[in-house]
C-alpha positions as a Markdown table, in Angstrom:
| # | Residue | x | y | z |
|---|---|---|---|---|
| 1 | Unk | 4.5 | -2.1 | -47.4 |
| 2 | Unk | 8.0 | -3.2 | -46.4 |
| 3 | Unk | 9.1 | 0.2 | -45.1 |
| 4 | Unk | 7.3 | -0.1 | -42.7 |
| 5 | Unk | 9.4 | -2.4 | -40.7 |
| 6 | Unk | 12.0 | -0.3 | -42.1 |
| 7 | Unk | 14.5 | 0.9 | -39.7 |
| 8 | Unk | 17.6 | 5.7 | -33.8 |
| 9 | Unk | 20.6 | 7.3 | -35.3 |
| 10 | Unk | 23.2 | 5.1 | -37.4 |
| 11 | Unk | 26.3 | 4.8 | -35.3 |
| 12 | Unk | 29.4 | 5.8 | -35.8 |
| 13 | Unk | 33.0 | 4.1 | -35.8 |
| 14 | Unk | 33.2 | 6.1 | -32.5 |
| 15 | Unk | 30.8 | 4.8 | -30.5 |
| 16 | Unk | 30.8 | 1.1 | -32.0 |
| 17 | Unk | 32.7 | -1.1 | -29.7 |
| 18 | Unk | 33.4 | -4.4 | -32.0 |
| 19 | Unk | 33.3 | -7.4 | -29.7 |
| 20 | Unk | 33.5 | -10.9 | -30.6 |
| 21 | Unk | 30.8 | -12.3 | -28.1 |
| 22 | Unk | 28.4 | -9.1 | -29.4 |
| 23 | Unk | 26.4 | -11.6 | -30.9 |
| 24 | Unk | 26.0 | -14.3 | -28.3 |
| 25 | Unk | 25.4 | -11.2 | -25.8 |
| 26 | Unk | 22.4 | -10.0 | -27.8 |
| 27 | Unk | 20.9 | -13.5 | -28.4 |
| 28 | Unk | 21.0 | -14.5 | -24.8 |
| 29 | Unk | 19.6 | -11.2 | -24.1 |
| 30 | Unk | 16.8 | -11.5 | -26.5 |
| 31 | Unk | 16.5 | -15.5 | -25.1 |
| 32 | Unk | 14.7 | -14.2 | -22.2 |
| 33 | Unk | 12.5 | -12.3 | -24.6 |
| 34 | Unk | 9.8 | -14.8 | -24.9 |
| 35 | Unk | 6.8 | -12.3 | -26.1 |
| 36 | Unk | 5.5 | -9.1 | -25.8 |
| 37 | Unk | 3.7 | -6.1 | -27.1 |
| 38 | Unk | 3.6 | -2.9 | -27.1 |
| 39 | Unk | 2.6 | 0.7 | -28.7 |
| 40 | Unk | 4.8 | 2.0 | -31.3 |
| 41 | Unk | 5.8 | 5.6 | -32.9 |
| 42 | Unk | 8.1 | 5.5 | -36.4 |
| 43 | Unk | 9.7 | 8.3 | -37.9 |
| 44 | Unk | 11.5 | 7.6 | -41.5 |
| 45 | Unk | 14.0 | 10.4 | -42.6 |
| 46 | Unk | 15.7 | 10.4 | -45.8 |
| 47 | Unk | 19.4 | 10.4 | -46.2 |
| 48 | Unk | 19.6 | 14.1 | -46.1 |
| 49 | Unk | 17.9 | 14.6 | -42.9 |
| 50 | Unk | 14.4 | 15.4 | -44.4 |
| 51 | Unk | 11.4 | 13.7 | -42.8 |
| 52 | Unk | 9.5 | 11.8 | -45.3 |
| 53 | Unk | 6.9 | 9.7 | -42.9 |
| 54 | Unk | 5.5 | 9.0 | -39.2 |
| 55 | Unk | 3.3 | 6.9 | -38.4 |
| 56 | Unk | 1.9 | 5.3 | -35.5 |
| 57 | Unk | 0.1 | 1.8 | -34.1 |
| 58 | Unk | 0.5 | -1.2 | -32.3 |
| 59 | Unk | 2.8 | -4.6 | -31.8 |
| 60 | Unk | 3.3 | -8.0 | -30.7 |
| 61 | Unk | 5.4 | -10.7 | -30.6 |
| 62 | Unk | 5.6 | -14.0 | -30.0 |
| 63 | Unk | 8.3 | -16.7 | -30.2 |
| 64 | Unk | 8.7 | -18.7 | -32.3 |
| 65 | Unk | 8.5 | -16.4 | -35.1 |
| 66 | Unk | 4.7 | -14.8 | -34.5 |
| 67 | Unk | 4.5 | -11.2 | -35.3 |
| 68 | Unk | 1.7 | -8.8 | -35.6 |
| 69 | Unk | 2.3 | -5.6 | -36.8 |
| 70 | Unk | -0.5 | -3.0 | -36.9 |
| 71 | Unk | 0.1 | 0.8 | -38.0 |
| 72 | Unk | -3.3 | 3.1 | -37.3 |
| 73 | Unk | -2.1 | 6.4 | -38.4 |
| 74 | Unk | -2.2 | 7.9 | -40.3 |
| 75 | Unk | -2.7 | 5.1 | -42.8 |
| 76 | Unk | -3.8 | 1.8 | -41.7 |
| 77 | Unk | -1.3 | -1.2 | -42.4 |
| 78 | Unk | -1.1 | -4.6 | -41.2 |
| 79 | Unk | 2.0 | -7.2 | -41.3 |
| 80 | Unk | 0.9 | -10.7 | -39.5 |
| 81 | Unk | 3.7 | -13.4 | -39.4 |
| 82 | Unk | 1.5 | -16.5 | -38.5 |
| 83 | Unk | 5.1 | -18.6 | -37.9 |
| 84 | Unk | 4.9 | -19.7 | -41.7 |
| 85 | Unk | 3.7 | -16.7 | -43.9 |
| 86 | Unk | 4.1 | -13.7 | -43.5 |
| 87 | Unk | 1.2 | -11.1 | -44.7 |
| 88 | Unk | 1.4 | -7.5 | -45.6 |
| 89 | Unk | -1.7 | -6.0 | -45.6 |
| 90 | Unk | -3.2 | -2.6 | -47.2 |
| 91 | Unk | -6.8 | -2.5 | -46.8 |
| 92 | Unk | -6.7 | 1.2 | -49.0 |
| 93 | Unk | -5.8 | -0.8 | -51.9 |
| 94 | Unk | -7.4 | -4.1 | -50.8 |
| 95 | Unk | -4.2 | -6.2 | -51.6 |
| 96 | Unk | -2.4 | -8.7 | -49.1 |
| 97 | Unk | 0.8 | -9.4 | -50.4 |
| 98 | Unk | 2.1 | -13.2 | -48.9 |
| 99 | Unk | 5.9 | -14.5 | -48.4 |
| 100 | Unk | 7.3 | -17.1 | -47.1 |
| 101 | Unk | 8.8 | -16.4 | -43.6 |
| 102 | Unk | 12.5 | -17.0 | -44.7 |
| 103 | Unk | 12.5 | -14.7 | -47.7 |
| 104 | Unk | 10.2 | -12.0 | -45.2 |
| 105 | Unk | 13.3 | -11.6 | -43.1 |
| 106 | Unk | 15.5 | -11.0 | -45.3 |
| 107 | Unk | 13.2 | -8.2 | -45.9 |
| 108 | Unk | 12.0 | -7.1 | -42.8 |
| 109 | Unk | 15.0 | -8.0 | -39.8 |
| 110 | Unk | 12.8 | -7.4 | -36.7 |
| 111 | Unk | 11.1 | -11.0 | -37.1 |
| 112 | Unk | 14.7 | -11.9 | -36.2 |
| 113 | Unk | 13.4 | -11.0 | -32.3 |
| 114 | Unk | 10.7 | -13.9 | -32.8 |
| 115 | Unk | 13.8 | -16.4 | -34.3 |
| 116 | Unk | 15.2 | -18.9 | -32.6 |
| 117 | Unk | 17.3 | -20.4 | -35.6 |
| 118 | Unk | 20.8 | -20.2 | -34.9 |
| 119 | Unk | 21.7 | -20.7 | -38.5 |
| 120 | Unk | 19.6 | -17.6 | -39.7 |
| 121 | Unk | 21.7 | -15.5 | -37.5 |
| 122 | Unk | 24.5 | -17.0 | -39.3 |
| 123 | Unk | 23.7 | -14.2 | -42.3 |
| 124 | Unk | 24.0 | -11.2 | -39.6 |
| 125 | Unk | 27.0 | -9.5 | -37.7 |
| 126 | Unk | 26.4 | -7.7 | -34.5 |
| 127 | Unk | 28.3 | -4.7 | -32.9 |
| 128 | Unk | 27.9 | -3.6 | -29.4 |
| 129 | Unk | 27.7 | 0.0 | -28.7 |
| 130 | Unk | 29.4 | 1.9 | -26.4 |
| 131 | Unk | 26.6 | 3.1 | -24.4 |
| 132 | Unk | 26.8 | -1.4 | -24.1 |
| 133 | Unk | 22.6 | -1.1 | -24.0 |
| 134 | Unk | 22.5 | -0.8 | -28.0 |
| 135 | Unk | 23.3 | -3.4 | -30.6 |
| 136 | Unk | 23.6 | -3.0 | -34.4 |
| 137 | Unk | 22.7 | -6.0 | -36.7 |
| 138 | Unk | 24.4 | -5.9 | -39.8 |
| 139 | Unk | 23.2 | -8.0 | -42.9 |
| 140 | Unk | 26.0 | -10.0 | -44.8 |
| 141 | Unk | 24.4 | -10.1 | -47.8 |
| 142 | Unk | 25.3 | -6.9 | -49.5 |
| 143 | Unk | 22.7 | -6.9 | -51.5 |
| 144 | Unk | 20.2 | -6.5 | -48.8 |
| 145 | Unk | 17.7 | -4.4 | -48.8 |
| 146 | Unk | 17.9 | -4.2 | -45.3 |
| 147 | Unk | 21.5 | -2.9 | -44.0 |
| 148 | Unk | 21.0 | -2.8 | -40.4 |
| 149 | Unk | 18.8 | -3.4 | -37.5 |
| 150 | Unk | 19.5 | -1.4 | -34.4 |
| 151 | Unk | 17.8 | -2.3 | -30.8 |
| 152 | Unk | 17.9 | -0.4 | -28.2 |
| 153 | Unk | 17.4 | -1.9 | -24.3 |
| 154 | Unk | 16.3 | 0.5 | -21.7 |
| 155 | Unk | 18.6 | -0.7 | -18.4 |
| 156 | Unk | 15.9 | 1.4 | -16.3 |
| 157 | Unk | 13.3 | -0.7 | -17.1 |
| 158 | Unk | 15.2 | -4.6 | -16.6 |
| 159 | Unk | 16.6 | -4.3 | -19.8 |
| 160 | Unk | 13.4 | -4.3 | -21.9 |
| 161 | Unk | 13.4 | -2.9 | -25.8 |
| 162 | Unk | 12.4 | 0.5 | -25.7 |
| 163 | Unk | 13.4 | 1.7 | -29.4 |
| 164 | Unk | 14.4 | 0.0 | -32.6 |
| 165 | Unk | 15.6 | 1.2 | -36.1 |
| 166 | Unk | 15.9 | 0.3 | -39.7 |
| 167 | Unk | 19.1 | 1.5 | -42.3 |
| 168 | Unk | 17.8 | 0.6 | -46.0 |
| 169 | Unk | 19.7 | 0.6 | -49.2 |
| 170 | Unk | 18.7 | 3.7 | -50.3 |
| 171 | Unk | 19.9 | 5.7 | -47.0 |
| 172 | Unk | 16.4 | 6.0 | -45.4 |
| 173 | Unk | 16.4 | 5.4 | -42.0 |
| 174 | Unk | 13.4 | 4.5 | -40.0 |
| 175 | Unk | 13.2 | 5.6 | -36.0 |
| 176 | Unk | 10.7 | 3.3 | -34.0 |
| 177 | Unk | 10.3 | 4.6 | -30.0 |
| 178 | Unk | 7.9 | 1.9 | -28.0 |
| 179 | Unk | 5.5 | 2.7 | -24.9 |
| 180 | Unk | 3.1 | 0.7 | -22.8 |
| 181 | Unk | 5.9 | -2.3 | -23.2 |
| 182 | Unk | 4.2 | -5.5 | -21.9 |
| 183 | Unk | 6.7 | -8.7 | -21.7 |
| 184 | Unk | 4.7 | -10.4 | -18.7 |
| 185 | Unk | 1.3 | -11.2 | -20.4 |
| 186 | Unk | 1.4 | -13.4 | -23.6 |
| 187 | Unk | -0.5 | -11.5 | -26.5 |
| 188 | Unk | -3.7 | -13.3 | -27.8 |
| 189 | Unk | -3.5 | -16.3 | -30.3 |
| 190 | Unk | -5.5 | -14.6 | -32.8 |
| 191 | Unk | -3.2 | -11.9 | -33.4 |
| 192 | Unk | -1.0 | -14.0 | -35.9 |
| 193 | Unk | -3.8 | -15.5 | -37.7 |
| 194 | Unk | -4.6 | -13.6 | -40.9 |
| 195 | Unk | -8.2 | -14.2 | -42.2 |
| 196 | Unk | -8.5 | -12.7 | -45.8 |
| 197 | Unk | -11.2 | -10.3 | -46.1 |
| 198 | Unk | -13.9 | -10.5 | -48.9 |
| 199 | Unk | -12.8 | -9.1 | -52.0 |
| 200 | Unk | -9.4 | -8.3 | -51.2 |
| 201 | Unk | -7.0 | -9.6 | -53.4 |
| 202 | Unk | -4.1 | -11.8 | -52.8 |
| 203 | Unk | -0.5 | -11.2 | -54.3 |
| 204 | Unk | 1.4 | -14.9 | -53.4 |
| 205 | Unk | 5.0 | -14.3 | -53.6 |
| 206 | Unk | 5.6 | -17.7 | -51.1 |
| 207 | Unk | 7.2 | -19.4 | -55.0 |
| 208 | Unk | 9.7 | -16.9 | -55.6 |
């Protein structure tokens, strides 16, 4: 359930531009990111190239720290961040596995567009790209499952998020291409509630 907020090409020492402010460039850039939504396409490719999954469905987010991921095909999948919890839902299995928001991002980087906790960004580097519309976010921890969290701003479109990925530890790399982006109206309420169905079961993780 996890990979699939798991992670465009992994740059390379050529195109990365290190900059000092890369960090404070993103997070004003992603200040004036209050909410949106949008339709999402993910491709994940193994280390070798190979494809190994696509997938296809819908988002939302809202700040602070709502999210409401929902894949459609070719499986459906759905991970609701309710500012709290966080829910990862797989109605083929009827299972709902639950963390806590803080141990979901280390897990799952994108809620860091729905943060507005300077200290969490404290466990992240960021590097500018070249190209000066693409930023990597780089996990400290090397022991994260997670390595990096690219985002990718479209300067066509005033600036708006138009792709993200996801590096893992194993070397699979998730590709995520938005349409139909939507930062002007405010996605419902209900989308970062999660109601457990009848006679699904609940794995609570929220204590480790």
């Amino acid at each position: 359930t996890l990979a699939t907020f798991e992670t465009l090409a992994q740059p390379t020492l050529e195109t990365a531009v290190v900059q000092a402010d890369a960090k404070s460039k993103l997070m004003k850039k992603l200040a004036n990111l209050h909410h949106f939504s949008a339709n999402f396409s993910q491709q994940v490719v193994s280390e070798s190239g190979e494809v190994l999954a696509q997938s296809s469905g819908e988002l939302a987010i809202s700040k602070p720290n709502l999210a409401n991921w929902h894949t459609q095909m070719p499986d459906e999948l759905a991970i609701v961040s309710d500012g709290k919890d966080v829910w990862f839902y797989n109605p083929w299995i009827e299972q709902v596995s639950v963390y806590a928001l803080s141990a979901a991002i280390a897990k799952t980087p994108i809620l860091l567009l729905t943060s507005k906790d300077k200290s969490l960004w404290q466990q992240y580097e960021v590097t500018q790209l070249a190209n000066n519309d693409s930023f990597v976010i780089s996990a400290n921890d090397i022991n994260s499952q997670i390595k990096s969290l690219t985002l990718v701003f479209d300067n066509e479109s005033s600036g708006q998020l138009s792709q993200f990925s996801f590096l893992d530890a194993t070397g699979q790399l998730s590709n995520i291409t938005l349409s139909d982006f939507n930062a002007v109206q405010k996605p419902e309420p209900s989308l970062f509630t999660f109601d457990v169905p009848e006679g699904v079961q609940i794995d609570d993780q929220r204590a480790n």
